[in-house]
C-alpha positions in Angstrom: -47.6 36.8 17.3 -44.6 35.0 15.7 -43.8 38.6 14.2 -42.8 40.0 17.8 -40.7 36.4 18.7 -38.9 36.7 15.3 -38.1 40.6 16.2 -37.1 39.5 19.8 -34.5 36.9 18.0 -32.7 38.9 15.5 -29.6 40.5 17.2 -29.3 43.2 14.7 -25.3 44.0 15.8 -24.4 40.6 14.7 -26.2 41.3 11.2 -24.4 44.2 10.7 -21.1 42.7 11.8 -20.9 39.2 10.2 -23.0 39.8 7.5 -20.9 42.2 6.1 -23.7 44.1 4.7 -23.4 47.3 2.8 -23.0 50.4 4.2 -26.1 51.9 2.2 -28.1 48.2 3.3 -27.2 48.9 6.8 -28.1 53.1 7.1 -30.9 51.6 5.5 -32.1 49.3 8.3 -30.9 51.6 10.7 -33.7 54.4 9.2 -36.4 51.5 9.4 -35.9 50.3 12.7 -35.9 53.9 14.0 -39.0 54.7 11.9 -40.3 51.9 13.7 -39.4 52.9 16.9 -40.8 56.3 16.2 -44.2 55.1 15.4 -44.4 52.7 18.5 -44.4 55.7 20.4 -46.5 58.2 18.8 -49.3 54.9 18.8 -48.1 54.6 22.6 -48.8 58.9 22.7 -52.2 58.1 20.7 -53.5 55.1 22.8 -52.8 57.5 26.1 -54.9 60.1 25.6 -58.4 60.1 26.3 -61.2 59.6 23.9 -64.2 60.3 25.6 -66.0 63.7 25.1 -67.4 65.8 27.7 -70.9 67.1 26.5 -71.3 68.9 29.7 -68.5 70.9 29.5 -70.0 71.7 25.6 -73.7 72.4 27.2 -72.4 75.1 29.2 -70.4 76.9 26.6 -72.6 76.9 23.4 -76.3 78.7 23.4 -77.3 76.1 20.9 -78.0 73.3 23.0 -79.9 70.7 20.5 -76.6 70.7 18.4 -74.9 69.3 22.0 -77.8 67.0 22.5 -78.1 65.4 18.7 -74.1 65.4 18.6 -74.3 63.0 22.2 -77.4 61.1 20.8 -75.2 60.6 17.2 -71.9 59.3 19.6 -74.4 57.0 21.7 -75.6 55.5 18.8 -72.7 55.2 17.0 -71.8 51.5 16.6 -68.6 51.0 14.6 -68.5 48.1 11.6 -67.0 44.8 12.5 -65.6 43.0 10.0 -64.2 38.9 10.4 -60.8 39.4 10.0 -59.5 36.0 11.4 -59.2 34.6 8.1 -56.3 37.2 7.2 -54.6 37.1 10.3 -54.7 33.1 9.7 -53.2 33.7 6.5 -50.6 36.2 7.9 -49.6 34.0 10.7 -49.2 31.4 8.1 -46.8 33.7 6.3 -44.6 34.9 8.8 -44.1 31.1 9.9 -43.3 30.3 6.3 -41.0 33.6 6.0 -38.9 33.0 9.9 -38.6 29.4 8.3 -37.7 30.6 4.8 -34.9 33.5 6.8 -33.5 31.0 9.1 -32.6 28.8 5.7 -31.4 31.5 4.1 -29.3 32.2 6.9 -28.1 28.7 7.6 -27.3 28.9 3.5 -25.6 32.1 4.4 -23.3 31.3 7.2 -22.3 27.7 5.4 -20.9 30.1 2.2 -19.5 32.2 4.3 -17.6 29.1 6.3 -16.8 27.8 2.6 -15.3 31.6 1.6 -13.5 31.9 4.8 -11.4 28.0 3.9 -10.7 29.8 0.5 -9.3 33.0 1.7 -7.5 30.7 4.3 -6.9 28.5 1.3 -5.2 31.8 -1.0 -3.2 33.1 2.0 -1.6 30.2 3.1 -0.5 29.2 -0.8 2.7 29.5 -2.0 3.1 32.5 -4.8 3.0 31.7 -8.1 7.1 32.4 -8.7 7.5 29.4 -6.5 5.3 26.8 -8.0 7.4 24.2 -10.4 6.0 23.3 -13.9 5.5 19.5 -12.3 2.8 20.9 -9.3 1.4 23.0 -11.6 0.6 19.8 -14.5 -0.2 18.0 -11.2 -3.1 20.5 -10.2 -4.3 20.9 -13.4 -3.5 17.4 -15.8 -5.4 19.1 -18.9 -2.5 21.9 -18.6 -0.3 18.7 -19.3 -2.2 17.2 -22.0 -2.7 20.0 -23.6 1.1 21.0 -23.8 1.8 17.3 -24.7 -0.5 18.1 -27.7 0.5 21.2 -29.0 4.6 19.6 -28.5 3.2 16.2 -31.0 1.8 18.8 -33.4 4.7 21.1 -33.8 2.8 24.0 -32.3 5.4 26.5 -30.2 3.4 29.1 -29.4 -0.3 29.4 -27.4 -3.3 30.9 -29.8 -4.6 34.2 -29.4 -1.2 34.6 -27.2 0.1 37.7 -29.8 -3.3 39.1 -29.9 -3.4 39.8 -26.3 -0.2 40.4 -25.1 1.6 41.8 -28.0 4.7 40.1 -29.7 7.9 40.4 -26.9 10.8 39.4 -29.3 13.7 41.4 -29.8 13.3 40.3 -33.3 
């Protein structure tokens, strides 16, 4: 099944590392995979033991032997239901190929933001601090900062709205 191929691909210490998951996110896979792991075994446990019964063995205990004889004739002609379920696994195949497909996109999506975060933290530690940036490379980053000082200067306005509000008035005054 794709399911098993998909679980044989995912390198689960790389997820934790570069992902940069949670710590709740990662206990939290951690606790399924070993759920998992725990009921692989106890099926494993299950599928070992035998499942046949020994009528003999009952014969020579009980007195009653016509409830040993009608309990083998019941398990002889016991003939479990079959049901079709190909159409389900069809459609569950179908999903797991359109969720692998739908997780490697993501991831690709994933590890192209991350590339784009990692030039932006590069970007904001190389940059120079704010104290050294000149008025001009500031109007030159940002030319509405310029119009809109230009503006204010033509109008007669000297200070920036909402300014007082927020910062309080600084004047020795």
């Amino acid at each position: 099944m794709a399911s098993k191929a998909a679980v044989a691909a995912v390198d689960f210490t790389r997820l934790y590392a570069s992902l940069n998951l949670g710590k709740e996110t990662v206990a939290a896979l951690q606790a399924f995979r070993k759920r998992h792991g725990d009921a692989q075994r106890v099926h494993a446990q299950l599928n070992a033991q035998p499942s046949s019964v020994d009528f003999a063995y009952y014969r020579s205990i009980l007195k009653n032997k016509a409830v040993v004889d009608e309990a083998e004739k019941l398990v002889k002609d016991f003939k479990p239901v079959t049901y079709d379920v190909s159409g389900h696994i069809k459609a569950i195949e179908a999903f797991e190929v359109k969720a692998v497909a739908k997780a490697k996109e993501t991831a690709d999506k994933i590890d192209v933001e991350l590339k784009d975060l990692q030039a932006t933290l590069a970007n904001i530690e190389e940059a120079r601090p704010f104290e050294d940036l000149t008025v001009d490379e500031v109007g030159a980053a940002h030319p509405r900062i310029t119009e809109a000082v230009e503006t204010m200067l033509k109008k007669g306005k000297w200070t920036v709205p909402g300014y007082k509000e927020k910062f309080g008035d600084l004047s020795l005054m």
